[in-house]
mmCIF file of the C-alpha atoms, coordinates in Angstrom:
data_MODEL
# 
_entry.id   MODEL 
# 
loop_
_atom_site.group_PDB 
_atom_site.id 
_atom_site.type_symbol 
_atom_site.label_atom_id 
_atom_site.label_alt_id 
_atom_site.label_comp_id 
_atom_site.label_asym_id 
_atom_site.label_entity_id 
_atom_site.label_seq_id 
_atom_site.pdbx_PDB_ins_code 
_atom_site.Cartn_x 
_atom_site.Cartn_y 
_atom_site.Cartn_z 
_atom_site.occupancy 
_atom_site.B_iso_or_equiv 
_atom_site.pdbx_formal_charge 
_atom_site.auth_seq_id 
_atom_site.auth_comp_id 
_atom_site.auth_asym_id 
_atom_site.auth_atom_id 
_atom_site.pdbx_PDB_model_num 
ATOM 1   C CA . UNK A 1 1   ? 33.117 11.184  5.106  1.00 0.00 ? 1   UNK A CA 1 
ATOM 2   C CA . UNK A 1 2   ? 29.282 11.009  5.199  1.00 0.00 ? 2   UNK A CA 1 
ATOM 3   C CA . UNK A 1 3   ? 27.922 11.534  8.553  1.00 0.00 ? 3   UNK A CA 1 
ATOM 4   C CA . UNK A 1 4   ? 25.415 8.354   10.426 1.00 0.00 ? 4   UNK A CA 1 
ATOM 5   C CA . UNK A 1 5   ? 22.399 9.785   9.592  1.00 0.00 ? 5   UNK A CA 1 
ATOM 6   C CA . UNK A 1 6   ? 23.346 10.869  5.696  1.00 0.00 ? 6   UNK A CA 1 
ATOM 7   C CA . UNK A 1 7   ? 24.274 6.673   5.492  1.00 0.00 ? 7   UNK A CA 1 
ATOM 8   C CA . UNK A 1 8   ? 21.161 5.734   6.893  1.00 0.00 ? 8   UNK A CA 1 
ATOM 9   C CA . UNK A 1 9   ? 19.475 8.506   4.571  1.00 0.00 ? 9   UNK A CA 1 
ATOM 10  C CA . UNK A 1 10  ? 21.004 6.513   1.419  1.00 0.00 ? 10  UNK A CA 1 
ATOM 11  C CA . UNK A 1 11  ? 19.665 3.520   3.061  1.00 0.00 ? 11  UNK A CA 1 
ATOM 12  C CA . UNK A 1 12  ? 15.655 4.331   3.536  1.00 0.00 ? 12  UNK A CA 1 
ATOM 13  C CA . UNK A 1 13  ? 16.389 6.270   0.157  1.00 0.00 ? 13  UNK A CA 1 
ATOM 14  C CA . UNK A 1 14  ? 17.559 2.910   -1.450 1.00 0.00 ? 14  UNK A CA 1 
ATOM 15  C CA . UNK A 1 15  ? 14.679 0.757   0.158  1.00 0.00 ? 15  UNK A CA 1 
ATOM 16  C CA . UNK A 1 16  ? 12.176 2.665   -1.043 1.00 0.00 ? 16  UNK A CA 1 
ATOM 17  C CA . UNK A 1 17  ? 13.819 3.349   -4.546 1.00 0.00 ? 17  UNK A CA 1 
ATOM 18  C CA . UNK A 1 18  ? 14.347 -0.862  -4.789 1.00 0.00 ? 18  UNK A CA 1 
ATOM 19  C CA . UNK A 1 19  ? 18.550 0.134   -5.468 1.00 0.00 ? 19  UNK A CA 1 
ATOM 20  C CA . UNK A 1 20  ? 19.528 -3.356  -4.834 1.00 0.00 ? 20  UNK A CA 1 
ATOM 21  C CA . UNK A 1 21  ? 23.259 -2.315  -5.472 1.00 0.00 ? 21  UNK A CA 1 
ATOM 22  C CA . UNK A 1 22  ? 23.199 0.752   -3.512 1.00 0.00 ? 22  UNK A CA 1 
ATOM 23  C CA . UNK A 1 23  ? 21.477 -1.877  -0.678 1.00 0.00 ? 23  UNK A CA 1 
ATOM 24  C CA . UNK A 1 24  ? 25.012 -3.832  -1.300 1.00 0.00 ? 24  UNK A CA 1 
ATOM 25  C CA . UNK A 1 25  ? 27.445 -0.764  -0.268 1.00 0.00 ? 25  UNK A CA 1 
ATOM 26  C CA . UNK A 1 26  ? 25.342 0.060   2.632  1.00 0.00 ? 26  UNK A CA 1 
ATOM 27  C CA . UNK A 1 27  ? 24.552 -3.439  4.090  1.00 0.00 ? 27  UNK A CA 1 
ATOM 28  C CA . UNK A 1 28  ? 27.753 -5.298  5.712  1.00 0.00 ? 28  UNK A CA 1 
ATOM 29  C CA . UNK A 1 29  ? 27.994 -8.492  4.332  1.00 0.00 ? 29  UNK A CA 1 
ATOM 30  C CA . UNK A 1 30  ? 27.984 -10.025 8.009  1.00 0.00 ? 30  UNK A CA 1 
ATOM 31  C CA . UNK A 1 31  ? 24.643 -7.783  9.051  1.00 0.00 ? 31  UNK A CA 1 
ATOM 32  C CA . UNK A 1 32  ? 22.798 -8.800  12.061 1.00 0.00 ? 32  UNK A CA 1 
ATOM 33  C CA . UNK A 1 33  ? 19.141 -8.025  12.277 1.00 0.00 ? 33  UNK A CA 1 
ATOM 34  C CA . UNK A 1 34  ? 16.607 -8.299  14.699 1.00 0.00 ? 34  UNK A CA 1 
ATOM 35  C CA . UNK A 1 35  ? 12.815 -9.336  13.299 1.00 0.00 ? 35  UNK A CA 1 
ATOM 36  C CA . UNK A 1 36  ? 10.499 -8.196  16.336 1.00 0.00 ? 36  UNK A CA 1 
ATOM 37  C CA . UNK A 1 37  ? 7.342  -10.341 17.083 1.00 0.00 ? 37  UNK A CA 1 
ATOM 38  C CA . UNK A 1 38  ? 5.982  -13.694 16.893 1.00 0.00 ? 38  UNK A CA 1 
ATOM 39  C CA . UNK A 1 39  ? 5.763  -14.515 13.173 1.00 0.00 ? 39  UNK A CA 1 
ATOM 40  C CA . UNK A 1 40  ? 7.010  -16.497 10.797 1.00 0.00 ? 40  UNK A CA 1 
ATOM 41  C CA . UNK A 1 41  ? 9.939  -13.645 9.792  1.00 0.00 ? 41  UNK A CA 1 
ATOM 42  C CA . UNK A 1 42  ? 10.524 -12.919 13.747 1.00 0.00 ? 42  UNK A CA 1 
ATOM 43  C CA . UNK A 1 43  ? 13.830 -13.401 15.174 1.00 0.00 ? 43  UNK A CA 1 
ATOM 44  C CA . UNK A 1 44  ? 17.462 -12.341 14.382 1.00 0.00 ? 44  UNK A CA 1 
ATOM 45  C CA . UNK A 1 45  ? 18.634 -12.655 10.944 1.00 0.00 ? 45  UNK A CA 1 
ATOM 46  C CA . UNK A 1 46  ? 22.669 -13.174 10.243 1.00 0.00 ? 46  UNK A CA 1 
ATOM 47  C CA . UNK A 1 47  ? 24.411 -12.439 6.902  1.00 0.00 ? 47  UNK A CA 1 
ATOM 48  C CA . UNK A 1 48  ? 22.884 -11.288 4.121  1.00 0.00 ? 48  UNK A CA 1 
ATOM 49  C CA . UNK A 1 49  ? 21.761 -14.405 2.891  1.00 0.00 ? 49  UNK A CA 1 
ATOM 50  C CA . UNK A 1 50  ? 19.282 -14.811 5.916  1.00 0.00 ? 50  UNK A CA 1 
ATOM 51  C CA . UNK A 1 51  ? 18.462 -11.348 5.402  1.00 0.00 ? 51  UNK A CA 1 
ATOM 52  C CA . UNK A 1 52  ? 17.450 -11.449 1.600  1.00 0.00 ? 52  UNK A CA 1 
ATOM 53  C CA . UNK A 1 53  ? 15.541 -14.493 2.147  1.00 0.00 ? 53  UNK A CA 1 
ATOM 54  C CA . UNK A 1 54  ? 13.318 -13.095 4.917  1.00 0.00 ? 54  UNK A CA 1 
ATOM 55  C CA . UNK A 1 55  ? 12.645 -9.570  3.265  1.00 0.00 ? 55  UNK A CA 1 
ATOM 56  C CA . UNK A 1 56  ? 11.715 -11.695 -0.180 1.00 0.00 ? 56  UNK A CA 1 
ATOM 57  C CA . UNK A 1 57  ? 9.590  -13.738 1.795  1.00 0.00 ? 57  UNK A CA 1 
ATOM 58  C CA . UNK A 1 58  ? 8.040  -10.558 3.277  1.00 0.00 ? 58  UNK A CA 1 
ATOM 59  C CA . UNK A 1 59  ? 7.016  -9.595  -0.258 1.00 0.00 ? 59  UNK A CA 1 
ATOM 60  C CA . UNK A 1 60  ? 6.193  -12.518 -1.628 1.00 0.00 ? 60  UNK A CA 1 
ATOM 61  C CA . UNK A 1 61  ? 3.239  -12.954 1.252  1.00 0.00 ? 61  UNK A CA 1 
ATOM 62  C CA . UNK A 1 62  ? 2.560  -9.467  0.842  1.00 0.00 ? 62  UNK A CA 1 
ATOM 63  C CA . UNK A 1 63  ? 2.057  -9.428  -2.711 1.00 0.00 ? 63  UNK A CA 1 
ATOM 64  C CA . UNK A 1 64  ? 4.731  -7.171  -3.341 1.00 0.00 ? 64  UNK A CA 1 
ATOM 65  C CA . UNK A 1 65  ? 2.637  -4.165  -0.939 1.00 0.00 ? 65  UNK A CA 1 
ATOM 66  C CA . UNK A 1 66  ? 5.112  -3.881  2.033  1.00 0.00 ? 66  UNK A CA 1 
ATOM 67  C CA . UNK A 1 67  ? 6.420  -1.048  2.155  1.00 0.00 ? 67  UNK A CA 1 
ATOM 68  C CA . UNK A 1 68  ? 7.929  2.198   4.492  1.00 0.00 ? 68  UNK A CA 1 
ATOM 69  C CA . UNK A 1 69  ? 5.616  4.565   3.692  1.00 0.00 ? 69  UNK A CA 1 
ATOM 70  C CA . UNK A 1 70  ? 6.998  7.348   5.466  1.00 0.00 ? 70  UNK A CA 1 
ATOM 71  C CA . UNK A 1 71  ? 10.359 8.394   7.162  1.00 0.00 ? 71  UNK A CA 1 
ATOM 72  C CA . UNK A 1 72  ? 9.614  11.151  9.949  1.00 0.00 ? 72  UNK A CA 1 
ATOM 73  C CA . UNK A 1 73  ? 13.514 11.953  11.443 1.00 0.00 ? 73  UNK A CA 1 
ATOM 74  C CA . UNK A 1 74  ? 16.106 10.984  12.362 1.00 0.00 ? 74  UNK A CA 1 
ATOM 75  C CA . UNK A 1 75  ? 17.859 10.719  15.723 1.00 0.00 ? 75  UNK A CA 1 
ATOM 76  C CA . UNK A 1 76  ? 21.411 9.703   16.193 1.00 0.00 ? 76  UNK A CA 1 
ATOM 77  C CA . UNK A 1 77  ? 23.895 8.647   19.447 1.00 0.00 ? 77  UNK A CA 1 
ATOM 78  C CA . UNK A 1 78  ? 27.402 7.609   18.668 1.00 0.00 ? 78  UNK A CA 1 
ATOM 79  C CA . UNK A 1 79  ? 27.600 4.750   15.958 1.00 0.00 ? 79  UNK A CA 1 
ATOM 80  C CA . UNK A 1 80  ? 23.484 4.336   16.404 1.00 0.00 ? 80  UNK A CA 1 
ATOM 81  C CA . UNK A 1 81  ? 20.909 5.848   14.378 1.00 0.00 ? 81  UNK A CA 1 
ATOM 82  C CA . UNK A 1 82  ? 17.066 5.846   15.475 1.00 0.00 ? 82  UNK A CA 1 
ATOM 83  C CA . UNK A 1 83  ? 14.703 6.423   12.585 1.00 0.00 ? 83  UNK A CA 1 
ATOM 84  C CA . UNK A 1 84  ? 11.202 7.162   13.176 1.00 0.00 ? 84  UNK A CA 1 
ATOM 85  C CA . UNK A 1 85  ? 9.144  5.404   10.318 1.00 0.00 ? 85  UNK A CA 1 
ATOM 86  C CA . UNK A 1 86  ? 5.797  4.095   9.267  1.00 0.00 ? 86  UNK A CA 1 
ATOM 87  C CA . UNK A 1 87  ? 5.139  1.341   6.913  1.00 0.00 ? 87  UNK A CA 1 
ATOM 88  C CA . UNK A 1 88  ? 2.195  -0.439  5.137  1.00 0.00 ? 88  UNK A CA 1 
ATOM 89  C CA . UNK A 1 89  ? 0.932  -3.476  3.498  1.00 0.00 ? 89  UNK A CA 1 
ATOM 90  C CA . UNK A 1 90  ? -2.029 -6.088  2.424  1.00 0.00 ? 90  UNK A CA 1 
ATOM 91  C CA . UNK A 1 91  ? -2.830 -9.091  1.176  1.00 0.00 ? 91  UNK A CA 1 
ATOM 92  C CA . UNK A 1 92  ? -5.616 -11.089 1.100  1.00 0.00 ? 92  UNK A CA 1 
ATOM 93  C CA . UNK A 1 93  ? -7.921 -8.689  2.744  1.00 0.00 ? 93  UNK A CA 1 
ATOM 94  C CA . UNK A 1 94  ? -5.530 -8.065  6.045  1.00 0.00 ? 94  UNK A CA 1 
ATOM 95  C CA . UNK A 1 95  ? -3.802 -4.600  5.963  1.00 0.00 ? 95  UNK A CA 1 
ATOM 96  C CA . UNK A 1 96  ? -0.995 -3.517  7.727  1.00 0.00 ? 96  UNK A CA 1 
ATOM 97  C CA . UNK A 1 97  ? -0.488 0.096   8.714  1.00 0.00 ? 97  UNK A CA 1 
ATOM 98  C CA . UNK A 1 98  ? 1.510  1.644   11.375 1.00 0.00 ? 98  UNK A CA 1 
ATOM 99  C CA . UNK A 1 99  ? 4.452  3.489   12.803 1.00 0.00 ? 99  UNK A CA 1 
ATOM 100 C CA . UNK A 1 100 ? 8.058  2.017   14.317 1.00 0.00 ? 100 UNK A CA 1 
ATOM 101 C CA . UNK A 1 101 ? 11.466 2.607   15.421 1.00 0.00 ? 101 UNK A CA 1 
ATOM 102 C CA . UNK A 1 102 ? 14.628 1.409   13.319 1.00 0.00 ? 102 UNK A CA 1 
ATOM 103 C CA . UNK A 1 103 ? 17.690 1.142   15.071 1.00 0.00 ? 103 UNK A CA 1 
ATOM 104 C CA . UNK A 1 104 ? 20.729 0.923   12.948 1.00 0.00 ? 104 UNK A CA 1 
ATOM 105 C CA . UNK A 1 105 ? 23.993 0.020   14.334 1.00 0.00 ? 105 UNK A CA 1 
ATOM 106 C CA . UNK A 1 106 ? 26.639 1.731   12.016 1.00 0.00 ? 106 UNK A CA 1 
ATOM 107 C CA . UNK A 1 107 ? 30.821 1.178   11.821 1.00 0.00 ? 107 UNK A CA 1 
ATOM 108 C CA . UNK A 1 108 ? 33.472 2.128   8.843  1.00 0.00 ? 108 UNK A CA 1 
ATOM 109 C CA . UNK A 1 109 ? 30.396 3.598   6.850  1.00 0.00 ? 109 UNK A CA 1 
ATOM 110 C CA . UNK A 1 110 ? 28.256 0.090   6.770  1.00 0.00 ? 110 UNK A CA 1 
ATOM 111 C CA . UNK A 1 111 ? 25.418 -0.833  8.601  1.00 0.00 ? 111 UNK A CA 1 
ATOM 112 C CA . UNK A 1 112 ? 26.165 -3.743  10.693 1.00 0.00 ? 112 UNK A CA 1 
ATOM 113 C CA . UNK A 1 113 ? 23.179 -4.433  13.026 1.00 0.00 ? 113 UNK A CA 1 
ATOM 114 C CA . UNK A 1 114 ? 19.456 -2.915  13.105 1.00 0.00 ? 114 UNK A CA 1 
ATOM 115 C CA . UNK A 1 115 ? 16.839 -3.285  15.368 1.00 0.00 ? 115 UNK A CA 1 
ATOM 116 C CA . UNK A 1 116 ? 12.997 -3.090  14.249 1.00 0.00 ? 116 UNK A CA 1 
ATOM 117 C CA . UNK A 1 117 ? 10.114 -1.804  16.839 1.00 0.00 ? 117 UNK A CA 1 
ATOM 118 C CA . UNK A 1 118 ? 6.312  -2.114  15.905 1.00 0.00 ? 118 UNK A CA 1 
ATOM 119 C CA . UNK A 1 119 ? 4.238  -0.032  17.469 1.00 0.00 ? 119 UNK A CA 1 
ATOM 120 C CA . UNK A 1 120 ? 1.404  -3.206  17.013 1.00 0.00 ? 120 UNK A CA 1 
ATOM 121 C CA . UNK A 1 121 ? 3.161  -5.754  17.241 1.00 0.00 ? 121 UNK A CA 1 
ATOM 122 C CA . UNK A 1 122 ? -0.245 -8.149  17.501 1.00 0.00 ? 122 UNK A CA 1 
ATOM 123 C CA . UNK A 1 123 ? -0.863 -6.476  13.994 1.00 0.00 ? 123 UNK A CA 1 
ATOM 124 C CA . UNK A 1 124 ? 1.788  -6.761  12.369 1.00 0.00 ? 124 UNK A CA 1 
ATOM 125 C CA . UNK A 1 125 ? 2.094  -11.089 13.817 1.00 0.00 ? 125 UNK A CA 1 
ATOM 126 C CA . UNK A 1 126 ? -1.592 -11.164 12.718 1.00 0.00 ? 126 UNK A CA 1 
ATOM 127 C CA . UNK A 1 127 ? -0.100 -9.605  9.126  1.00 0.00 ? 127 UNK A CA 1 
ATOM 128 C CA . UNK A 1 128 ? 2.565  -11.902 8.492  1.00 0.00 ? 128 UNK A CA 1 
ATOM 129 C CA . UNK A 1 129 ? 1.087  -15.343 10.357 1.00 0.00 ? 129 UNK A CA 1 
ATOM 130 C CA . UNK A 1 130 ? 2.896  -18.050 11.436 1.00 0.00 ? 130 UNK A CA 1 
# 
């Protein structure tokens, strides 16, 4: 049995490799996930439906740029897995660089709820816009 922090491995491996299917074995089908700021992709997410939409949103108004750029370590208690990260995007002369926490929630294998922290969150509203 993989351990928490080898599934959320597959799962920043599988973001930044655009493995949609591998995406599908790691996502639960009844995720929750919570959009920090004051944006128009802020707020909590439920299902994978809800979740698709707001990440295809979030490259359509980014051109396609966003993107974790970097995944420092990795930090696990019980069923939750802390991931120190940095991503990165632009459009339209606005760029978007800096560092956050994801919290991932994890039961039977599947990730079932995550958390996002900015570490500018005025940057990243300012990024995304109402």
């Amino acid at each position: 049995m993989m351990s928490n922090i080898d599934i959320a491995k597959n799962y920043f491996k599988a973001v930044q490799s655009g493995d949609q299917a591998a995406l599908g074995r790691i996502l639960a089908s009844e995720i929750v996930w919570h959009q920090p700021g004051n944006n128009r992709f802020s707020g909590t997410k439920n299902g994978m439906a809800e979740l698709r939409a707001m990440l295809g949103g979030m490259m359509e108004a980014s051109g396609g740029s966003f993107a974790i750029t970097k995944v420092n370590r990795y930090l696990t208690n019980g069923d939750l897995v802390a991931v120190d990260l940095e991503f990165a995007g632009e459009h339209g002369g606005l760029k978007l660089s800096q560092s956050g926490i994801d919290v991932l929630r994890i039961k039977d294998g599947k990730i079932v709820e995550v958390w996002l922290f900015s570490s500018d969150p005025e940057q990243e509203d300012a990024f995304w816009g109402r």
